[in-house]
NULUM-73755 format. One line per field, with one value per residue: chain; x, y, z of N, C-alpha, C in turn; residue in three letters. Coordinates in nm, 2 decimals. Atoms other than C-alpha are relative to their C-alpha. Last residue first. Layout:
REM NULUM-73755
chain (A, ...)
n.px (X, ...)
n.py (Y, ...)
n.pz (Z, ...)
ca.px (X, ...)
ca.py (Y, ...)
ca.pz (Z, ...)
c.px (X, ...)
c.py (Y, ...)
c.pz (Z, ...)
res (ALA, ...)
This chain:
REM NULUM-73755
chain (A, A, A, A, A, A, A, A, A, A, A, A, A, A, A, A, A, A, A, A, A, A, A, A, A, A, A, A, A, A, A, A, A, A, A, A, A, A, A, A, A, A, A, A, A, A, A, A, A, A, A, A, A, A, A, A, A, A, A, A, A, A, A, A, A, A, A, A, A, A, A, A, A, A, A, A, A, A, A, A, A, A, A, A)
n.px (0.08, -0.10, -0.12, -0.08, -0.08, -0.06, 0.03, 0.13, 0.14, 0.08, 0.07, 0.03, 0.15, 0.01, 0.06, 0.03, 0.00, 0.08, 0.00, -0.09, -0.11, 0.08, -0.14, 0.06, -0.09, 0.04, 0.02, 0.05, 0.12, -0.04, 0.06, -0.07, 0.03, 0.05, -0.06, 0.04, -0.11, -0.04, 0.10, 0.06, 0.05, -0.09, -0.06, 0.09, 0.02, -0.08, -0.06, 0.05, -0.04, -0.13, 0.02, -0.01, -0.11, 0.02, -0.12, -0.03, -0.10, -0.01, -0.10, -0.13, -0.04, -0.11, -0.01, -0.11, -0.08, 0.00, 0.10, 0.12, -0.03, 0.05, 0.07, 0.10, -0.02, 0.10, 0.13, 0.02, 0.03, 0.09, -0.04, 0.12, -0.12, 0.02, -0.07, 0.04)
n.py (-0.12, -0.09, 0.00, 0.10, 0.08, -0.05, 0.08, -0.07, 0.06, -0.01, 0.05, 0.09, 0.04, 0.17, -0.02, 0.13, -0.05, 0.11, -0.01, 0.05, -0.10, -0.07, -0.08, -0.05, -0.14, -0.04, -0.12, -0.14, 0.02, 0.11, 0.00, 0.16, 0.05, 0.10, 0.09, 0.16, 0.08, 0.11, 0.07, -0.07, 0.02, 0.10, -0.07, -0.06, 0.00, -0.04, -0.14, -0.09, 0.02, -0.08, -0.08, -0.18, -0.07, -0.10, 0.02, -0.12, -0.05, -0.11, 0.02, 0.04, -0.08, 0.02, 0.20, 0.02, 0.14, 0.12, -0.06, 0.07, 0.18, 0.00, -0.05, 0.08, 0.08, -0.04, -0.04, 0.12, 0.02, -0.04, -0.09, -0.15, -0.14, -0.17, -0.09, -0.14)
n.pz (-0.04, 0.06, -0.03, 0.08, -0.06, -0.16, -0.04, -0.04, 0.06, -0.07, 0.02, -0.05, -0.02, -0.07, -0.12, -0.01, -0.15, -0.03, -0.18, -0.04, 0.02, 0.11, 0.05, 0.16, 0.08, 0.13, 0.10, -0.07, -0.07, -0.08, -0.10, -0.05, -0.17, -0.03, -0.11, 0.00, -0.12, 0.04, 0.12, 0.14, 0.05, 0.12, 0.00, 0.09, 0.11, 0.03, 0.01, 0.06, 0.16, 0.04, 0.10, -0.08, 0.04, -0.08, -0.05, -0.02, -0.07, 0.09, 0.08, -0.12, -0.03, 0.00, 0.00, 0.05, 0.01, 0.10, 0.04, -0.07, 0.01, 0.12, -0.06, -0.08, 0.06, 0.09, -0.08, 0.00, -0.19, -0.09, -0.09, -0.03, -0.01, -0.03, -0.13, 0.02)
ca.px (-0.48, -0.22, -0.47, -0.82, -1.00, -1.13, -1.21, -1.12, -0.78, -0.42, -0.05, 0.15, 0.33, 0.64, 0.67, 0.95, 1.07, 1.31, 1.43, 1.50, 1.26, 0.99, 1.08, 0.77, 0.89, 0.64, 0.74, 0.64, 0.70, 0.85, 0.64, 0.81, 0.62, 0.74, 0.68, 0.55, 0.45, 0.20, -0.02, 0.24, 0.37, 0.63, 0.46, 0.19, 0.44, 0.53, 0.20, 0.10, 0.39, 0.30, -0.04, 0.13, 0.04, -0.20, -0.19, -0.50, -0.53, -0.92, -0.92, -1.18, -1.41, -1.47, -1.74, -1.82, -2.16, -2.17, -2.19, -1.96, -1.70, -1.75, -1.66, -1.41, -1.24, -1.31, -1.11, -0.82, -0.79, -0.76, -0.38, -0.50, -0.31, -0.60, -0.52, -0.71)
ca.py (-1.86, -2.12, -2.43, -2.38, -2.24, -1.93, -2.04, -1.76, -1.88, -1.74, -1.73, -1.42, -1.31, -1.10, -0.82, -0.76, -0.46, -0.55, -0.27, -0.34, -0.12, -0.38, -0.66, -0.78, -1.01, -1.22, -1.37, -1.63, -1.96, -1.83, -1.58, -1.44, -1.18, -0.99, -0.68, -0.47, -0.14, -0.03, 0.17, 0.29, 0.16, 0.28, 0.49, 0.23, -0.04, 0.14, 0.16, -0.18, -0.25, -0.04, -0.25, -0.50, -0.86, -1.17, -1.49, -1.62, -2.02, -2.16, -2.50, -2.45, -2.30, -2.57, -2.43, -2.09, -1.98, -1.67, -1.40, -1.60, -1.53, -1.13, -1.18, -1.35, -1.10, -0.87, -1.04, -1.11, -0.73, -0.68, -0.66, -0.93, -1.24, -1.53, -1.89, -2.17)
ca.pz (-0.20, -0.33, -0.28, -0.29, 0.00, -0.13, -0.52, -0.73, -0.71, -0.66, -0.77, -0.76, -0.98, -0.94, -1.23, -1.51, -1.70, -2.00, -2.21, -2.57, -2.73, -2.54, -2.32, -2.07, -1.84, -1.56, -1.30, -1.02, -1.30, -1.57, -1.81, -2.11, -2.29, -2.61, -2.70, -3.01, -2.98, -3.28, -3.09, -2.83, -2.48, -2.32, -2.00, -2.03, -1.92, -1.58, -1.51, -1.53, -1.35, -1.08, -1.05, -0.86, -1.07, -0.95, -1.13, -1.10, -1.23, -1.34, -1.20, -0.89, -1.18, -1.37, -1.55, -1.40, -1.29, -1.19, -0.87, -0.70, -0.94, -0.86, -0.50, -0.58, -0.80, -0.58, -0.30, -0.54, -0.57, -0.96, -1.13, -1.34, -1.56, -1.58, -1.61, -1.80)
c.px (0.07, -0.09, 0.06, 0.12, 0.07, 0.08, 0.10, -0.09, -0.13, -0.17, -0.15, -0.14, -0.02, -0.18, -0.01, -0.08, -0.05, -0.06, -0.12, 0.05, 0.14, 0.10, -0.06, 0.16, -0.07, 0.11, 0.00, 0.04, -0.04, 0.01, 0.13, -0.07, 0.09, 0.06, 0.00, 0.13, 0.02, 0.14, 0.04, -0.14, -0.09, -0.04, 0.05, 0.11, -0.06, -0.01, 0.15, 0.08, -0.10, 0.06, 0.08, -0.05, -0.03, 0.15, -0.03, 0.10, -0.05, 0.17, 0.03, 0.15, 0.16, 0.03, 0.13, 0.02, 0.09, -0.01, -0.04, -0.13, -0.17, -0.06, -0.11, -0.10, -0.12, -0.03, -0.16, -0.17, -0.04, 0.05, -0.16, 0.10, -0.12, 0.09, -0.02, 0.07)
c.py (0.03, 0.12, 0.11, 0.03, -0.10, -0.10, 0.04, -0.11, 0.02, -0.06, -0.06, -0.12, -0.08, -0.02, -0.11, 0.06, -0.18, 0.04, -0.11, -0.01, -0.04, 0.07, 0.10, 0.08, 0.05, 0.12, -0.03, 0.13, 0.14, -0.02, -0.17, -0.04, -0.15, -0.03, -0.11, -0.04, -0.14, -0.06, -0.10, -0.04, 0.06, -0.08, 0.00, 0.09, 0.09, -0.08, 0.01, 0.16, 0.03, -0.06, 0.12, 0.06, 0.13, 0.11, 0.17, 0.04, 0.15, 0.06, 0.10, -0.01, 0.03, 0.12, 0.00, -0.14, -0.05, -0.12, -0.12, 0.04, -0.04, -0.18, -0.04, -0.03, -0.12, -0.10, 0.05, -0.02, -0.17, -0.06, 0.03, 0.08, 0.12, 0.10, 0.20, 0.08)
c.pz (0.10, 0.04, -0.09, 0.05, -0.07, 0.01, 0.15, 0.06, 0.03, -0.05, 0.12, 0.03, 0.09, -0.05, 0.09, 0.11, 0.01, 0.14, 0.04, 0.13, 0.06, -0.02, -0.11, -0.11, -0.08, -0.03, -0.08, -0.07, 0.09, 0.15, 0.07, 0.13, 0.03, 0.15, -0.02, 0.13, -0.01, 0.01, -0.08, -0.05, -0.10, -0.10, -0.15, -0.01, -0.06, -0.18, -0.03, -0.07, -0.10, -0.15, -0.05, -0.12, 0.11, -0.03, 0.00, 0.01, 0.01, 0.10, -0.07, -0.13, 0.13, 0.05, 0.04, -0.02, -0.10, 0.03, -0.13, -0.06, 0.03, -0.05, -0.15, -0.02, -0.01, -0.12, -0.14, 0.07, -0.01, 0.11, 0.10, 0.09, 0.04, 0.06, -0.08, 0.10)
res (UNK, UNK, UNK, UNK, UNK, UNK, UNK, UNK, UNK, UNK, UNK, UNK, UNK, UNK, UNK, UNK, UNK, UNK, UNK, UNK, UNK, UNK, UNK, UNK, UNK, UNK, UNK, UNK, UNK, UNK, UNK, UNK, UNK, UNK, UNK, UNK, UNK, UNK, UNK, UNK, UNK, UNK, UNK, UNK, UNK, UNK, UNK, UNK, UNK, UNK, UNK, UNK, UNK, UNK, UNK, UNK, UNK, UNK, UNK, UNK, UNK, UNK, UNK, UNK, UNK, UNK, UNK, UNK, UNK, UNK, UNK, UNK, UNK, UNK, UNK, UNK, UNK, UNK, UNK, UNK, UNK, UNK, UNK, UNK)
């Protein structure tokens, strides 16, 4: 299971803890700048079509034939797992 957010890793957390998650140590986070956000909404429609490419620390989005990209980075709602 892996999860694409631009939230705060912290909140994230924070949130987590509040549940119970099955398998929660194995859930991925892969963590975006919220500029890219923003620079997709700029370009994005109703019936926009993209496509996503993801390899390994980025992510592409191509749309209209312009490709933005963002780093990801990987993280887990689990403090002391590995890659936090």
């Amino acid at each position: 299971m892996a999860l694409f957010t631009h939230v705060e890793i912290a909140l994230l957390r924070r949130e987590a803890a509040t549940k119970a998650i099955h398998k929660v140590e194995d859930i991925e986070v892969w963590r975006f700048n919220p500029a890219f956000l923003d620079a997709l909404e700029a370009k994005v429609g109703r019936a926009t079509k993209l496509e996503l490419t993801r390899t390994d620390g980025q992510l592409y989005v191509t749309l209209d034939g312009e490709t933005i990209e963002a780093a990801l980075a990987r993280e887990s709602l689990v403090e002391d797992a590995v890659g936090s």
